[in-house]
N, CA, C and O atoms as a DFTB+ gen file, in Angstrom:
496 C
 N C O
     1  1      70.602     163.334       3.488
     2  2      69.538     162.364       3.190
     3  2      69.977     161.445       2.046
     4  3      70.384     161.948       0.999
     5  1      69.919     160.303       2.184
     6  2      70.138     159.280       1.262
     7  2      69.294     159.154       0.105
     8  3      68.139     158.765       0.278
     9  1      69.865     159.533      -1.490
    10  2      69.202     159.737      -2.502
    11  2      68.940     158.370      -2.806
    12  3      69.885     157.703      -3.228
    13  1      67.439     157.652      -2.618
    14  2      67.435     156.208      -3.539
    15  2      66.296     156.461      -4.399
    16  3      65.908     155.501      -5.066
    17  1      65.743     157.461      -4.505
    18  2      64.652     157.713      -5.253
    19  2      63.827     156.532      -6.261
    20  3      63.633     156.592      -7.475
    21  1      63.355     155.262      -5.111
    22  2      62.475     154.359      -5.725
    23  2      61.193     154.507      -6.510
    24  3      60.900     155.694      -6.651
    25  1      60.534     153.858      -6.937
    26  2      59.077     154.923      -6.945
    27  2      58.266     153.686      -6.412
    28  3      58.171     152.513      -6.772
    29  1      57.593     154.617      -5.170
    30  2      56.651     153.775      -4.581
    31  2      54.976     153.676      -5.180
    32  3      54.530     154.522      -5.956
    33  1      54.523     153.023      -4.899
    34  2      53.157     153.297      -5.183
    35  2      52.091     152.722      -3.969
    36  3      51.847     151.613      -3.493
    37  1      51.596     154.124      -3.742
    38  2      50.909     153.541      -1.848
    39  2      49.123     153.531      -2.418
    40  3      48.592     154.445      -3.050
    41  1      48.484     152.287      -1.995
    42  2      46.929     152.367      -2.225
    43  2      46.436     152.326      -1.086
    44  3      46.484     151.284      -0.432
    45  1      45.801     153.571      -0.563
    46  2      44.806     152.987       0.372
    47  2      43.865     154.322       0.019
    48  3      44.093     155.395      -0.539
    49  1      42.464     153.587       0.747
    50  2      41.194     154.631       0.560
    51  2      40.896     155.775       1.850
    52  3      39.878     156.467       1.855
    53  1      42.050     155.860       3.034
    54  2      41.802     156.870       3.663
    55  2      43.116     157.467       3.354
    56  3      44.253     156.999       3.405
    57  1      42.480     159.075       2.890
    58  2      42.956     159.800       2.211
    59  2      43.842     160.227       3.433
    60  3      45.020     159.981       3.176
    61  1      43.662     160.829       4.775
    62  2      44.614     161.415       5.761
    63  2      45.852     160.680       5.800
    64  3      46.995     161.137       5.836
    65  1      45.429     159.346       5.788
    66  2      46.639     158.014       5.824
    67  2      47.174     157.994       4.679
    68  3      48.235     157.383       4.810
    69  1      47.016     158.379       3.431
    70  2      47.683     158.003       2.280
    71  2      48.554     159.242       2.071
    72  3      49.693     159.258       1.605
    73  1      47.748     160.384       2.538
    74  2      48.867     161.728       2.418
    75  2      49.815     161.580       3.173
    76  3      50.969     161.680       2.755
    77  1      49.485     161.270       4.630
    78  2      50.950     161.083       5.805
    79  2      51.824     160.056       5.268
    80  3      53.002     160.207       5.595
    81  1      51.538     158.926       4.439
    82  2      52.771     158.189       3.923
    83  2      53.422     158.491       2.727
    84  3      54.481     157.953       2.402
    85  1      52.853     159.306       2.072
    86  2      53.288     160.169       0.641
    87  2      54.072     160.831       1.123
    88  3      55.175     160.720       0.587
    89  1      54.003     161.764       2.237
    90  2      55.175     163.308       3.440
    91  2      56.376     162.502       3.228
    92  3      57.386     162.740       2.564
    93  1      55.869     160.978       4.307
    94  2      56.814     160.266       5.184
    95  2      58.043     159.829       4.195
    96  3      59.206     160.231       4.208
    97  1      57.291     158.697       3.168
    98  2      58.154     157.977       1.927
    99  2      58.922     159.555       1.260
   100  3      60.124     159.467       1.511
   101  1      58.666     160.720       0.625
   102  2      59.134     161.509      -0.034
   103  2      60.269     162.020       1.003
   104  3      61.376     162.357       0.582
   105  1      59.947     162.061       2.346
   106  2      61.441     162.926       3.195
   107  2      62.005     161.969       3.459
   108  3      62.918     162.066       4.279
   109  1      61.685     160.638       2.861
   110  2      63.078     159.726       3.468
   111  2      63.548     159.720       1.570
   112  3      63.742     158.542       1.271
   113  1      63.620     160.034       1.145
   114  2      63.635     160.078      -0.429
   115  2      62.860     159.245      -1.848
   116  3      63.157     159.269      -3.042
   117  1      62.044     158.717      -1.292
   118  2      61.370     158.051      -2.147
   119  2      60.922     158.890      -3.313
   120  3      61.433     159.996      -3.490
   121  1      60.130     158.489      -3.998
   122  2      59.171     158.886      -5.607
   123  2      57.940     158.019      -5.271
   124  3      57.921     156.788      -5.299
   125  1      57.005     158.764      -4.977
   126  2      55.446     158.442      -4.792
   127  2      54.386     158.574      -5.704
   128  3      54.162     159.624      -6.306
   129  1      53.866     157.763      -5.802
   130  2      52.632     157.806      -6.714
   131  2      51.271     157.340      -5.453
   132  3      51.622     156.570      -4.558
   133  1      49.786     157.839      -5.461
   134  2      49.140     157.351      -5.069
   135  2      47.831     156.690      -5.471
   136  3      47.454     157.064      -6.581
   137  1      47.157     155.946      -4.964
   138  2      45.539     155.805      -5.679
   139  2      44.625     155.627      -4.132
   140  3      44.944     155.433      -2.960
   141  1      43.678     155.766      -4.683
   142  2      42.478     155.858      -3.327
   143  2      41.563     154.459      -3.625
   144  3      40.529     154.189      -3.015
   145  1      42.113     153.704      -4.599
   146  2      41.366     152.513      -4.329
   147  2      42.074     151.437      -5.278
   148  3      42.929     151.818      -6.077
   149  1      41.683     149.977      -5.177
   150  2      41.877     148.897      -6.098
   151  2      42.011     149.161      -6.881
   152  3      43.168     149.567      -6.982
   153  1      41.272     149.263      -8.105
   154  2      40.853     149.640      -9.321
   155  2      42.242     150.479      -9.872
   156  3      43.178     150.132     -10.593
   157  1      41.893     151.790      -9.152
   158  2      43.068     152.795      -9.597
   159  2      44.317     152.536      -9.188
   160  3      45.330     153.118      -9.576
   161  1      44.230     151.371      -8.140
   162  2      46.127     151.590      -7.656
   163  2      46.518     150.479      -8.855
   164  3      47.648     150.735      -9.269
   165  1      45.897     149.271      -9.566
   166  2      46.027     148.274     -10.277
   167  2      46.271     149.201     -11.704
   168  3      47.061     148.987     -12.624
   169  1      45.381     150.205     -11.541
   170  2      45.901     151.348     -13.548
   171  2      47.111     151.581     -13.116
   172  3      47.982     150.983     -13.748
   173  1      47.519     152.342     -12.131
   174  2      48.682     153.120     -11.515
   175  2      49.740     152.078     -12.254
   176  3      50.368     152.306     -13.288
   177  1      49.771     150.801     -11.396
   178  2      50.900     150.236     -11.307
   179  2      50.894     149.506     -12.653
   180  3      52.046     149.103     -12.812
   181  1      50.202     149.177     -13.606
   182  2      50.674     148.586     -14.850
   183  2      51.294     149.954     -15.722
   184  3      52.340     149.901     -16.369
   185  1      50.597     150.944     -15.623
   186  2      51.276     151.939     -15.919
   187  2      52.419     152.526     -15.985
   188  3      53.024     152.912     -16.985
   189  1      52.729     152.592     -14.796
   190  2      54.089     153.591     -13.925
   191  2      54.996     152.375     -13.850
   192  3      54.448     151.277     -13.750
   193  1      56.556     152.457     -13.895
   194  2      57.355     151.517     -13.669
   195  2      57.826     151.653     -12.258
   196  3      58.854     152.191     -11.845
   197  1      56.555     150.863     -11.387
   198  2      56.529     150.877      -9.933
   199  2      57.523     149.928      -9.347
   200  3      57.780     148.927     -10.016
   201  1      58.170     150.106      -8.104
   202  2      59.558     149.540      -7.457
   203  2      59.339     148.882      -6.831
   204  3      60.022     147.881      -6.616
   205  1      57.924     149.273      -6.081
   206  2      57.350     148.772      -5.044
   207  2      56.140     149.174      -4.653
   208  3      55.812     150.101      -5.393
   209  1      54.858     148.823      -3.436
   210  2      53.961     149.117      -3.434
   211  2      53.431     148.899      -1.681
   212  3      53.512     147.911      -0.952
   213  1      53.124     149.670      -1.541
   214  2      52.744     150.011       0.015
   215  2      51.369     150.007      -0.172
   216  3      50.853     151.039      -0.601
   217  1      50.414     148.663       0.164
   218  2      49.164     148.369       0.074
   219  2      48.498     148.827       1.428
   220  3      49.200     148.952       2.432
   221  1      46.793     149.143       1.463
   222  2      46.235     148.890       2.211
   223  2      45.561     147.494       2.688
   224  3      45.651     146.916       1.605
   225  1      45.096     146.771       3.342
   226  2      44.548     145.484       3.384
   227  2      42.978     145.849       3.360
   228  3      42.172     144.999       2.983
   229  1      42.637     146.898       3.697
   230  2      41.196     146.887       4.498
   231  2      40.474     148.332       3.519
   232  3      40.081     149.386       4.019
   233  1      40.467     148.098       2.553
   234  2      39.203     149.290       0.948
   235  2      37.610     148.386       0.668
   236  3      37.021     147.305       0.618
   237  1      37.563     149.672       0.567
   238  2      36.111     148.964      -0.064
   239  2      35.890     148.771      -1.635
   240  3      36.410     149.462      -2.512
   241  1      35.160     147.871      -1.790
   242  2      35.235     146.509      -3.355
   243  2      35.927     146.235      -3.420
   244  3      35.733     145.276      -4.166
   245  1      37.492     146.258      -3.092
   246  2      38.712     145.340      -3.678
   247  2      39.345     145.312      -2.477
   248  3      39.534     146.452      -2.051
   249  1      39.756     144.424      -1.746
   250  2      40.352     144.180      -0.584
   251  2      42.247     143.998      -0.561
   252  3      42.668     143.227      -1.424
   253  1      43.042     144.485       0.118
   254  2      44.155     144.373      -0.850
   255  2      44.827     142.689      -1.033
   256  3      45.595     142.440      -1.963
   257  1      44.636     142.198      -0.565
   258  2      44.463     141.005      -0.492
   259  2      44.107     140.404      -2.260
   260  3      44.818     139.587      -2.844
   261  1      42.909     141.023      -2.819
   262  2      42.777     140.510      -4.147
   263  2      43.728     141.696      -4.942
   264  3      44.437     141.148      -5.786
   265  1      43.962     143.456      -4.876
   266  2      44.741     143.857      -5.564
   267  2      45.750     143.158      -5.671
   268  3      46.041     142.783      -6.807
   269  1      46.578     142.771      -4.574
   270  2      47.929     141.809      -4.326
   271  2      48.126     140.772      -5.313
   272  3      49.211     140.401      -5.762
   273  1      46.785     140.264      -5.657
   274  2      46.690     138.868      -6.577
   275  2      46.771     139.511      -8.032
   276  3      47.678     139.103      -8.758
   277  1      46.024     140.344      -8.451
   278  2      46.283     140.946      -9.843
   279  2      47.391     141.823     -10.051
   280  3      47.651     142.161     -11.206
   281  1      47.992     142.186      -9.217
   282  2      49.773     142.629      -9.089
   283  2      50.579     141.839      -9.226
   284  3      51.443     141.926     -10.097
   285  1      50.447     140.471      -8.044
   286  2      51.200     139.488      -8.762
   287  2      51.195     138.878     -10.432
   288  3      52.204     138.523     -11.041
   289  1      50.079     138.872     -10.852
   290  2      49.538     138.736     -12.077
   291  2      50.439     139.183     -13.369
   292  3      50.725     138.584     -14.405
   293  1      50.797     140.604     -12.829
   294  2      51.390     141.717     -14.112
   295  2      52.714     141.532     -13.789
   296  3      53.430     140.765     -14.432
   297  1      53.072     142.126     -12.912
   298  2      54.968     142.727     -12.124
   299  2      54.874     141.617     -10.977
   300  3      54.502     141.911      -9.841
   301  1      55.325     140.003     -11.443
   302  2      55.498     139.480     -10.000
   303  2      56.736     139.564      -9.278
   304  3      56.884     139.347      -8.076
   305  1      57.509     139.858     -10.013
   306  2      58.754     140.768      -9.370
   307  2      59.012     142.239      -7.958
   308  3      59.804     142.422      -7.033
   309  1      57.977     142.887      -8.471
   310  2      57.152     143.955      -7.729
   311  2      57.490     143.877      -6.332
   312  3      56.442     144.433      -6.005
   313  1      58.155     143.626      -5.030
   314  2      57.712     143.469      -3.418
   315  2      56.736     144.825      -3.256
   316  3      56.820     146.008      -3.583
   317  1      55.582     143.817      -2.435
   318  2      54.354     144.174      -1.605
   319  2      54.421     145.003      -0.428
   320  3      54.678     144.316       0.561
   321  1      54.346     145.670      -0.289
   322  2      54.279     145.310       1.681
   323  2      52.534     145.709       2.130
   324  3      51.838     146.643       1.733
   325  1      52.249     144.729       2.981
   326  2      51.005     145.237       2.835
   327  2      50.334     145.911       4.580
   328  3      50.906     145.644       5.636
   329  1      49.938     146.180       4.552
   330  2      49.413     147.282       5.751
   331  2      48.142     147.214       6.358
   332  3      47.218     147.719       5.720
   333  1      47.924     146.764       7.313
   334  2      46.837     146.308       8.184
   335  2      46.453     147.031       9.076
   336  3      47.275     147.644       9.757
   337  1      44.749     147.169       9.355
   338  2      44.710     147.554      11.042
   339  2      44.503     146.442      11.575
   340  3      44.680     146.466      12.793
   341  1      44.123     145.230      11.055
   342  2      44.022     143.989      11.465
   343  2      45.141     143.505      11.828
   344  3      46.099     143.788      11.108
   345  1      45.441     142.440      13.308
   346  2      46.773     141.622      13.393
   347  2      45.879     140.852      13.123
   348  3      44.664     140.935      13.300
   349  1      47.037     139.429      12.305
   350  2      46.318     137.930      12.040
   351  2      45.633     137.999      11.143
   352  3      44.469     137.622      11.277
   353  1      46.157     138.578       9.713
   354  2      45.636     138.211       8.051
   355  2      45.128     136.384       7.811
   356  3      45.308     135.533       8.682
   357  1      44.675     136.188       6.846
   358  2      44.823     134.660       6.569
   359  2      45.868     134.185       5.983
   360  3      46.612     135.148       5.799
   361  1      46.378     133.181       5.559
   362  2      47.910     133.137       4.913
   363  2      47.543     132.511       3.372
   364  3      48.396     131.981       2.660
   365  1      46.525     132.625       3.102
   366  2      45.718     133.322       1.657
   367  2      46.841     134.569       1.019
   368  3      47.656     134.505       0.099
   369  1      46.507     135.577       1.862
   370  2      46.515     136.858       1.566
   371  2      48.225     137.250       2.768
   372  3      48.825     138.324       2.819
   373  1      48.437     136.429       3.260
   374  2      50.086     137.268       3.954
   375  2      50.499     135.904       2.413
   376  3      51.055     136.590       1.555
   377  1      50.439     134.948       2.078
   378  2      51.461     134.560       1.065
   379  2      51.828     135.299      -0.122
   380  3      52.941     135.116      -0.614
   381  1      50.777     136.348      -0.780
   382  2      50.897     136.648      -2.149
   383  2      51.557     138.032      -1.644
   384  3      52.269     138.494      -2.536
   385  1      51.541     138.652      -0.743
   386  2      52.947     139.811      -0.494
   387  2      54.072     139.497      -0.214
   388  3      54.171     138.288      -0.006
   389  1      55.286     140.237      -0.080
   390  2      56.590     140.290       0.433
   391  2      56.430     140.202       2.412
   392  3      56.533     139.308       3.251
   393  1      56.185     141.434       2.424
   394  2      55.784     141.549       3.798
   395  2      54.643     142.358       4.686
   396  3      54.269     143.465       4.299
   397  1      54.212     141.882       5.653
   398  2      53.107     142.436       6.208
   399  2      52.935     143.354       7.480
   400  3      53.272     142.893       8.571
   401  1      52.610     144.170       7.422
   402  2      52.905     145.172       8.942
   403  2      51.290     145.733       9.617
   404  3      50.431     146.233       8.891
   405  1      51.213     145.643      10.283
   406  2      49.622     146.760      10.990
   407  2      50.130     148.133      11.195
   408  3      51.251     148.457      11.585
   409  1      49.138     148.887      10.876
   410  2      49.707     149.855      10.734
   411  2      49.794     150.748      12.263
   412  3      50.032     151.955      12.220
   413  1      49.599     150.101      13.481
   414  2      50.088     150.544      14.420
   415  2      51.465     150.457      14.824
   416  3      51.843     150.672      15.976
   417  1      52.326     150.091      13.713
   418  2      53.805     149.704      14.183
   419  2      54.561     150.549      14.234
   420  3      55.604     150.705      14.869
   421  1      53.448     151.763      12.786
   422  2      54.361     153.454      12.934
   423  2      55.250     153.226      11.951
   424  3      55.602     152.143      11.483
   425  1      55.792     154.955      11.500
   426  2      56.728     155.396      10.123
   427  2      58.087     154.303      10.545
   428  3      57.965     153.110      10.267
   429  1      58.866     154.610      10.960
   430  2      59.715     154.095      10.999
   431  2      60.118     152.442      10.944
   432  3      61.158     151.852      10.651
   433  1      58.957     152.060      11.315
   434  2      58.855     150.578      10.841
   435  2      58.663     150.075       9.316
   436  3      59.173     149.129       8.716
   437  1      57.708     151.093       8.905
   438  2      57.400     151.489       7.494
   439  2      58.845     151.477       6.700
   440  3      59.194     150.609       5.900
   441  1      59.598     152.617       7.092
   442  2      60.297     152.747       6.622
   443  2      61.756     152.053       6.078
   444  3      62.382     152.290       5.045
   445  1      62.102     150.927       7.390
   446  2      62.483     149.789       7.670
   447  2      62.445     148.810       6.732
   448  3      63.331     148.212       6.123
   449  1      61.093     148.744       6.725
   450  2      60.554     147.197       6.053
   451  2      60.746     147.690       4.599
   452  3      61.358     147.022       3.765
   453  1      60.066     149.166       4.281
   454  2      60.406     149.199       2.820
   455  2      61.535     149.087       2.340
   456  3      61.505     148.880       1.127
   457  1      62.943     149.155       2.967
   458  2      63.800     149.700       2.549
   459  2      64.470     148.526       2.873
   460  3      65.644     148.630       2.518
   461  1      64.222     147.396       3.420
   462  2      64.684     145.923       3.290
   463  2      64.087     145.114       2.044
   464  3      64.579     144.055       1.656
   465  1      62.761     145.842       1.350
   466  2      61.996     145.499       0.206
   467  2      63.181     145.892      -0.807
   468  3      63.759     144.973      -1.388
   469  1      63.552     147.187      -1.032
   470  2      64.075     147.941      -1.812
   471  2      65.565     147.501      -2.678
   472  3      65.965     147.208      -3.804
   473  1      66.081     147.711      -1.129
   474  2      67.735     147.088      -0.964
   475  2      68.388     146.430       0.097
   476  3      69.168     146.736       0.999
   477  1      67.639     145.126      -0.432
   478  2      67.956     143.586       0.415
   479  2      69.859     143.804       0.781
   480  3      70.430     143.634       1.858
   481  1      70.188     144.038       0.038
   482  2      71.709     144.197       0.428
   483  2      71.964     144.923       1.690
   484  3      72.227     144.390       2.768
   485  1      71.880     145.984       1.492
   486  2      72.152     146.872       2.644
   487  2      71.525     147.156       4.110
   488  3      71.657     148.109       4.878
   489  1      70.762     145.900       4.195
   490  2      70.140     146.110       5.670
   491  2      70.845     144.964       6.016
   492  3      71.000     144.029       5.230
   493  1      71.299     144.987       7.197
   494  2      72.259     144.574       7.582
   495  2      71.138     143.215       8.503
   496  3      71.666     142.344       9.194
């Protein structure tokens, strides 16, 4: 297994979905941090010296769409990726991330995209 031990930071408010990408990101080697909403994934990440951030689009009171905007705010360096059950965001909200996926595309797409976030070099 390839040691890159990034530290991710994944927000979303369904907890089944946030544990299965915490499994997923940690056995491909990542460093995970999580939050169950806006608020807390925005403490998380001024906090923690986050690499990257695996958003939800679709929480309740903070949509990730506005977390995205107060992330850019702090760490605009930071790549996004943000995570939809919706296809067809507004381009409001696909401009202020890196990149955007639904989350019917599955781990391995996940895994893909993060890791073209991560280390632009090595994806060929």
């Amino acid at each position: 297994m390839k040691q890159n031990s990034h530290l991710v930071l994944c927000v979303d408010d369904e907890q089944i979905g946030l544990e299965v990408r915490k499994i997923l990101l940690e056995r491909a080697g990542y460093r995970v941090l999580t939050a169950s909403d806006g608020p807390a994934g925005l403490e998380v990440f001024s906090a923690e010296p986050v690499e990257a951030v695996v958003l939800d689009y679709s929480m309740p009171g903070m949509h990730g769409g506005e977390v995205a905007v107060k992330m850019r705010q702090t760490k605009p360096q930071v790549p996004i990726l943000l995570l939809s059950a919706y296809i067809g965001l507004s381009a409001e909200v696909t401009d202020v991330v890196d990149l955007y996926m639904t989350k019917g595309e599955g781990a391995p797409i996940l895994l893909e995209k993060l890791s073209s976030l991560l280390d632009p070099v090595s994806t060929s």
